[in-house]
C-alpha positions as CSV (number, residue, x, y, z in Angstrom):
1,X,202.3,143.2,-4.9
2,X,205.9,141.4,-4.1
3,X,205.4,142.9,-0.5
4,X,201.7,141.6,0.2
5,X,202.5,138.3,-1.1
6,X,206.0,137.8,0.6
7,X,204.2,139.3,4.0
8,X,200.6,137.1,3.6
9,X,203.0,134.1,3.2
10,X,205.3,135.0,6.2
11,X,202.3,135.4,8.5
12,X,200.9,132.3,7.7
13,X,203.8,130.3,8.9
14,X,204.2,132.7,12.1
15,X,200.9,132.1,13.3
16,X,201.3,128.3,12.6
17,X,204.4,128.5,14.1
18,X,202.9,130.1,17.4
19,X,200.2,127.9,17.5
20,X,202.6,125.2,17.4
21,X,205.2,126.1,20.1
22,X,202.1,127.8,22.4
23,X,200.3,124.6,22.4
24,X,203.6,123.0,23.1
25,X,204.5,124.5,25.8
26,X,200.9,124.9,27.6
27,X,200.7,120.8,27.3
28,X,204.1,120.0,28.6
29,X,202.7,123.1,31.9
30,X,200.1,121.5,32.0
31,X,200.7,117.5,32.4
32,X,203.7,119.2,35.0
33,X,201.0,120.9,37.0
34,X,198.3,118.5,36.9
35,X,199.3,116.3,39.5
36,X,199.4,119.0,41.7
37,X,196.4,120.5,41.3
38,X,194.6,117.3,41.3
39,X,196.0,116.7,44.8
40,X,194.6,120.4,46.2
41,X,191.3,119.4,44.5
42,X,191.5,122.4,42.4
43,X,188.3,123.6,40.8
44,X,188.0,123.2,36.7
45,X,187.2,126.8,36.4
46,X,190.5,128.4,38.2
47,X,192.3,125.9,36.2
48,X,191.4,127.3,33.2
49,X,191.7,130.6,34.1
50,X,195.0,130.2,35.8
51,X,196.3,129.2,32.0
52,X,194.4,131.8,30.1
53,X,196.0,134.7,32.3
54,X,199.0,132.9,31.9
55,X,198.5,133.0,28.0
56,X,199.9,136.8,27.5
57,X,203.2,135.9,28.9
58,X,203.8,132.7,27.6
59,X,203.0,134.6,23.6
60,X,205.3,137.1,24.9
61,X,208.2,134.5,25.7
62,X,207.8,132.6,22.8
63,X,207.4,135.2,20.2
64,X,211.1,135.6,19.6
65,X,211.4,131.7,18.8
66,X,208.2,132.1,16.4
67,X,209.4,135.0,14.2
68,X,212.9,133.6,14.2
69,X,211.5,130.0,12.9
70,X,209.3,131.7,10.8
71,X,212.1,133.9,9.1
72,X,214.2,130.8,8.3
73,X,211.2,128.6,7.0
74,X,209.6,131.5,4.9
75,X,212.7,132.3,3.2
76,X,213.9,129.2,3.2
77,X,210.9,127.9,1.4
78,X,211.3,130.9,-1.1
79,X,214.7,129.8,-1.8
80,X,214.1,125.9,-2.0
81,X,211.3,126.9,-5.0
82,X,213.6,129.0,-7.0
83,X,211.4,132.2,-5.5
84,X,214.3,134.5,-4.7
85,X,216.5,133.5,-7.7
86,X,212.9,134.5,-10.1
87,X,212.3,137.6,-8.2
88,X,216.4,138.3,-8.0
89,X,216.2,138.3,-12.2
90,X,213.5,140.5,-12.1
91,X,215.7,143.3,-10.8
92,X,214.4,142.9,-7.1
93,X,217.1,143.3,-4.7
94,X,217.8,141.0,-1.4
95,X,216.7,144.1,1.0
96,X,213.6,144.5,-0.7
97,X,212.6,141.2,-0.5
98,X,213.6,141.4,2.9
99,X,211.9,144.3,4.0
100,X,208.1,143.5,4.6
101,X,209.7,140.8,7.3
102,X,212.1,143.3,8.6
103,X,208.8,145.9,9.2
104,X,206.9,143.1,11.0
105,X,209.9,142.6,13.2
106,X,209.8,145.7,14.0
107,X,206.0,146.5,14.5
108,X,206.1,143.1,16.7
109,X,208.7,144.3,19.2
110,X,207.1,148.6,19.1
111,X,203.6,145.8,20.4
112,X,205.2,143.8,23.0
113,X,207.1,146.9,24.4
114,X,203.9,148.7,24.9
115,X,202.6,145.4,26.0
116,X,205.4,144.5,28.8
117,X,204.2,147.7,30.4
118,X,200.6,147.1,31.1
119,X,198.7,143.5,30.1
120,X,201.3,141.2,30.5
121,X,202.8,142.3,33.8
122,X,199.0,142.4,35.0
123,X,197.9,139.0,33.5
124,X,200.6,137.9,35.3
125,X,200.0,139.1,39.0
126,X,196.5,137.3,38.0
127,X,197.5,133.8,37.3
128,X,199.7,133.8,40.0
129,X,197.3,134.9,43.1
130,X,194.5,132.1,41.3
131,X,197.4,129.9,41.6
132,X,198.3,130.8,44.7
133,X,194.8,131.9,46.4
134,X,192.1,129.9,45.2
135,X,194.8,126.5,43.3
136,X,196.9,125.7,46.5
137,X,194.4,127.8,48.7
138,X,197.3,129.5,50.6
139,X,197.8,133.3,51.1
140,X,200.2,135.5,49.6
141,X,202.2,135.7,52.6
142,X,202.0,139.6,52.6
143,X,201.3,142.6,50.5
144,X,202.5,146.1,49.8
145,X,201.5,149.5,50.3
146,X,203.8,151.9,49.0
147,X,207.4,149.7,49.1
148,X,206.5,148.5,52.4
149,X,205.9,144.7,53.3
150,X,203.6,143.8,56.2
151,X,203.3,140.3,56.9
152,X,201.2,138.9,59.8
153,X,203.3,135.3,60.8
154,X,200.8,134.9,63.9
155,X,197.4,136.2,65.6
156,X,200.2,137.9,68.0
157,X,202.8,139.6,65.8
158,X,203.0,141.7,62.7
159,X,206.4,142.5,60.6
160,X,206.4,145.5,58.8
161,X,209.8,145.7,56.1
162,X,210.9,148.4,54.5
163,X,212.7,145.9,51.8
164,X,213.5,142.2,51.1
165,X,216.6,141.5,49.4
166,X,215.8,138.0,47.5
167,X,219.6,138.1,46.2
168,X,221.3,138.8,49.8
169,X,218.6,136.4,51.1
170,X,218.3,139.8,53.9
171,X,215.9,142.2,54.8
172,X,216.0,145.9,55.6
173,X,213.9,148.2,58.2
174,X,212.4,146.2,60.3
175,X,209.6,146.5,62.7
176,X,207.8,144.0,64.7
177,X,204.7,144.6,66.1
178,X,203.4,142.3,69.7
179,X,199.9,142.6,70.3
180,X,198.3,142.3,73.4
181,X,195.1,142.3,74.7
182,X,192.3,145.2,73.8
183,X,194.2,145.6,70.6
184,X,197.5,147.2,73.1
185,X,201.3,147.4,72.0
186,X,203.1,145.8,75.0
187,X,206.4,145.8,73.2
188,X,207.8,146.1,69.7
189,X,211.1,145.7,68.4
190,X,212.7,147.9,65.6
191,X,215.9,147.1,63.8
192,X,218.2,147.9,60.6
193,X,218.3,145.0,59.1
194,X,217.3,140.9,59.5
195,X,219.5,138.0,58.2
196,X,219.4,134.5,57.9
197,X,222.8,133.1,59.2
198,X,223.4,129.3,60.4
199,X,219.7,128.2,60.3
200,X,218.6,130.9,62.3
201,X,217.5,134.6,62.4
202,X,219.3,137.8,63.7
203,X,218.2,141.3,64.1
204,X,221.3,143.6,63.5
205,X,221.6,147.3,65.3
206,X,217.9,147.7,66.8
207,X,216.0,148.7,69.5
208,X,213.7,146.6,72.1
209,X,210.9,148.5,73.4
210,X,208.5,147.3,76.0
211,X,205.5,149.4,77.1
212,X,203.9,148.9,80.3
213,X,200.7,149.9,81.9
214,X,201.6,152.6,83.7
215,X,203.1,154.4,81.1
216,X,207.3,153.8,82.0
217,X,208.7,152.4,78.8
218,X,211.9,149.5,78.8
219,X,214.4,150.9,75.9
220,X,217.6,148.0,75.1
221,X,219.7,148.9,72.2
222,X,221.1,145.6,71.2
223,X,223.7,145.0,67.7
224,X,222.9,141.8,67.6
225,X,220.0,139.8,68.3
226,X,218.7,136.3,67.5
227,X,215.1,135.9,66.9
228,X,212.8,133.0,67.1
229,X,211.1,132.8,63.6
230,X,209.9,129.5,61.9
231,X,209.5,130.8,58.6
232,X,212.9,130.3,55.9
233,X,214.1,132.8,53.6
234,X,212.0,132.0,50.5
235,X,208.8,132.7,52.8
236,X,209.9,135.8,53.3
237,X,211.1,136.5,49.0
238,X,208.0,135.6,48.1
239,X,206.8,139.2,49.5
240,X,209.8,140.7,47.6
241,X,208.7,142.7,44.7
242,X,208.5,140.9,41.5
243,X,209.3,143.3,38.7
244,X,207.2,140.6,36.2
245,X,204.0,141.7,38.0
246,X,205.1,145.1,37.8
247,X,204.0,147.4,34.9
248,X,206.9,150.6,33.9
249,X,205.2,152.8,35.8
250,X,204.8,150.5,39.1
251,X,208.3,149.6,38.7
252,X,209.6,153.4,38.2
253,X,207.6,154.4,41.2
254,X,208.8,151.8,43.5
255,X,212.6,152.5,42.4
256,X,211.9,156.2,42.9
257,X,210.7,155.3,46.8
258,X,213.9,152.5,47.1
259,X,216.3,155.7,46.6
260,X,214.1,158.3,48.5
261,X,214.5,155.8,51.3
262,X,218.5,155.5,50.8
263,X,218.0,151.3,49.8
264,X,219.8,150.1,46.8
265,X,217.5,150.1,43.8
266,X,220.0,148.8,41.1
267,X,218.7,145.5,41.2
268,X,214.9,146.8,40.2
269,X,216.7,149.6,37.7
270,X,218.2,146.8,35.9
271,X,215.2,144.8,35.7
272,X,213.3,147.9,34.6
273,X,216.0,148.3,31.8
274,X,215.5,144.7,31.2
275,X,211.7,144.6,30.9
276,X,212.2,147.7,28.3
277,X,214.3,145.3,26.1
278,X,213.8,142.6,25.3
279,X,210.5,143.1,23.6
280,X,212.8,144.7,20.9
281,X,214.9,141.0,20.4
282,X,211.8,139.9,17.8
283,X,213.9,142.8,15.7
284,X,216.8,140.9,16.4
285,X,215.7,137.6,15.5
286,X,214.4,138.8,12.1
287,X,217.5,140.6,11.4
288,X,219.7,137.2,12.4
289,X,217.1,134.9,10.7
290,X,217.6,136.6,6.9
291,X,221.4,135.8,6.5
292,X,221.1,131.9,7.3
293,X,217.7,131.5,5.0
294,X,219.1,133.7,2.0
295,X,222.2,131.7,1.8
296,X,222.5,130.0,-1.7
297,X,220.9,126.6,-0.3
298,X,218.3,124.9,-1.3
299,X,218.4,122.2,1.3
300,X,217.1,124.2,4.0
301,X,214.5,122.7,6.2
302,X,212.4,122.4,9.2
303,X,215.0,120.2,11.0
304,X,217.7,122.9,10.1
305,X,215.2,126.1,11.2
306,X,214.8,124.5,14.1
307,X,218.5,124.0,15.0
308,X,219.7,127.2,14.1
309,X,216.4,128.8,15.8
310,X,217.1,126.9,19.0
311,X,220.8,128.1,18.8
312,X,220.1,131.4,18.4
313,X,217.6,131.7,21.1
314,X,219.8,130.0,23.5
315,X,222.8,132.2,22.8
316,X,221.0,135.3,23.2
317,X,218.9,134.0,26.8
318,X,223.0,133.5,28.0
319,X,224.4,136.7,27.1
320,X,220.8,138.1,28.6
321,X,221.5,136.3,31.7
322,X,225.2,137.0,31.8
323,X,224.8,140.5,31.4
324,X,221.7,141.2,33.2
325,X,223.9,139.7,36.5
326,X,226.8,141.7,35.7
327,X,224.2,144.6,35.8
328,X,222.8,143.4,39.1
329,X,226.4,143.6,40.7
330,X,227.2,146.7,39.4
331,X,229.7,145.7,37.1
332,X,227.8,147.1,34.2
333,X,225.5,150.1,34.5
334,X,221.6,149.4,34.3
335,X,221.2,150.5,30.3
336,X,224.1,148.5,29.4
337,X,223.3,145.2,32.0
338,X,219.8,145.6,29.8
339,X,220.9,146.3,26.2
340,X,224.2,144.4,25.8
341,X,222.7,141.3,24.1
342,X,220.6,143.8,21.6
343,X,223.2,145.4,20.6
344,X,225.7,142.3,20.3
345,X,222.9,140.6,17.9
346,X,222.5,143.7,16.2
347,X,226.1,143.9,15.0
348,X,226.2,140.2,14.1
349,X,223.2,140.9,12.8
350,X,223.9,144.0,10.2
351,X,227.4,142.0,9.4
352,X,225.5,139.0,8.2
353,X,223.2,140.8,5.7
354,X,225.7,143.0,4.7
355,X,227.5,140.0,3.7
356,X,224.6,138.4,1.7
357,X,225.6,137.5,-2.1
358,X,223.6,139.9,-3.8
């Protein structure tokens, strides 16, 4: 009876809350994007598809925020009406009371992990080619088949890269492709690597091959070799893999064909580790949230929730962030980069309800 009551009234405020900070967030997109959409004369309908798909990841994003608020006001509210002091003389202990939040927590981050895998990471991948496609009515810039990249800049040449480094602003095993007449080859150009140095492009440790009609073939082994190419760097990252479009198995597979090739795939393990996470900071929030509401104060408030919520929430995005890079770099391996800010939360966590007056 104590469970279902303390549970109905928890949900309550953590759908209202969700509502709240959804509807928040989707006006302050929206009146950002507006402008721009009016200005490509974007239809109504892939408008208001672009922000449903978007709706998955934005829940997902916010949920930690929601149950963290929620925790604070529920308990909080308890406490303000003499709840937990009634239910403490009854012989119910702090844990128990605790409990039915500390499950939801739980079940919350078990759904979003689950979640993270397949629907969001697809949802994603949607919004973003409507916004991209049929919004700014532009293409993709290139696709993928297996971890390859082909990208067609002109009617007359085709890249084909093995891997695009969006951190090194680099790519790795490159081909280009010149097309001639009757669908012919009459030269193509393969090389290591391609970077963007001084404002301009350079192909490292190739070879030039031009074919000619009678069948002779031109072979020049160059190290270095600059390259007319009017794109920038960030045309080129956008082909990169995004690990947010990617569900676990995508992402293991693509790691899995990184290393078979002998690229670097610490960047995407970390990511993977990362996606595998942070579903499981709801948990955390819940766990952080009891201590500072069952503290012997009646005064606690919305304005107060929403400090220490906002707090907490920005704390754990920079040790995320910090760590997550240190990962990245190697400095810490990918489990660690990934779980770091879990476990540090956890610990403060576990001290803080440890440390509730009983």
């Amino acid at each position: 009876m104590i469970t279902r009551y303390i549970l109905k009234e928890y949900l309550k405020i953590f759908f209202i809350t969700l509502a709240a900070l959804v509807l928040v967030f989707l006006t302050i997109d929206f009146l950002e994007r507006i402008r721009k959409f009016s200005e490509q004369q974007a239809q109504f309908v892939w408008i208001v598809q672009y922000f449903l798909y978007r709706l998955p990841k934005i829940i997902f994003d916010i949920s930690p925020l929601a149950i963290l608020l929620s925790t604070l006001l529920t308990l909080g509210g308890f406490s303000k009406n003499n709840e937990i002091t009634a239910l403490k003389s009854c012989g119910v202990g702090l844990f128990r009371i605790a409990t039915p939040i500390l499950i939801f927590g739980a079940a919350t981050s078990i759904l979003f992990y689950f979640l993270n895998g397949s629907l969001i990471p697809s949802t994603f991948k949607m919004a973003k080619t409507i916004q991209e496609v049929h919004i700014e009515k532009k293409n993709r810039g290139g696709h993928f088949i297996q971890n390859k990249v082909w990208l067609r800049l002109d009617s007359r040449t085709i890249y084909n890269i093995e891997l695009v480094d969006p951190d090194k602003k680099s790519m790795h095993g490159i081909n280009i492709y010149f097309l001639g007449k009757e669908f012919s080859f009459p030269e193509e150009i393969e090389a290591e690597k391609l970077i963007y140095e001084n404002g301009g492009w350079i192909l490292l440790n190739g070879v030039h091959r031009k074919f000619f009609q009678d069948g002779s073939i031109e072979v020049n082994r160059f190290d270095k070799m600059p390259i007319h190419l009017n794109k920038k760097p960030e045309d080129f990252q956008k082909a990169a893999a995004d690990p947010q479009e990617m569900t676990y198995q995508k992402l293991e597979a693509y790691i899995g064909r990184l290393s078979a090739d002998g690229f670097s795939s610490i960047r995407y393990q970390v990511d993977l580790r990362g996606k595998q996470a942070f579903p499981f900071v709801n948990f955390m929030m819940v766990l952080l949230g009891i201590p500072f509401a069952l503290k012997d104060n009646r005064s606690a408030g919305i304005a107060r929730g929403v400090f220490v919520s906002l707090s907490m929430a920005l704390f754990y995005w920079l040790v995320f962030s910090i760590t997550i890079s240190l990962g990245r770099v190697m400095v810490f391996p990918p489990w660690l980069a990934a779980w770091s800010a879990n476990i540090l939360l956890l610990a403060i966590g576990i001290y803080l309800f440890l440390n509730i007056r009983q």
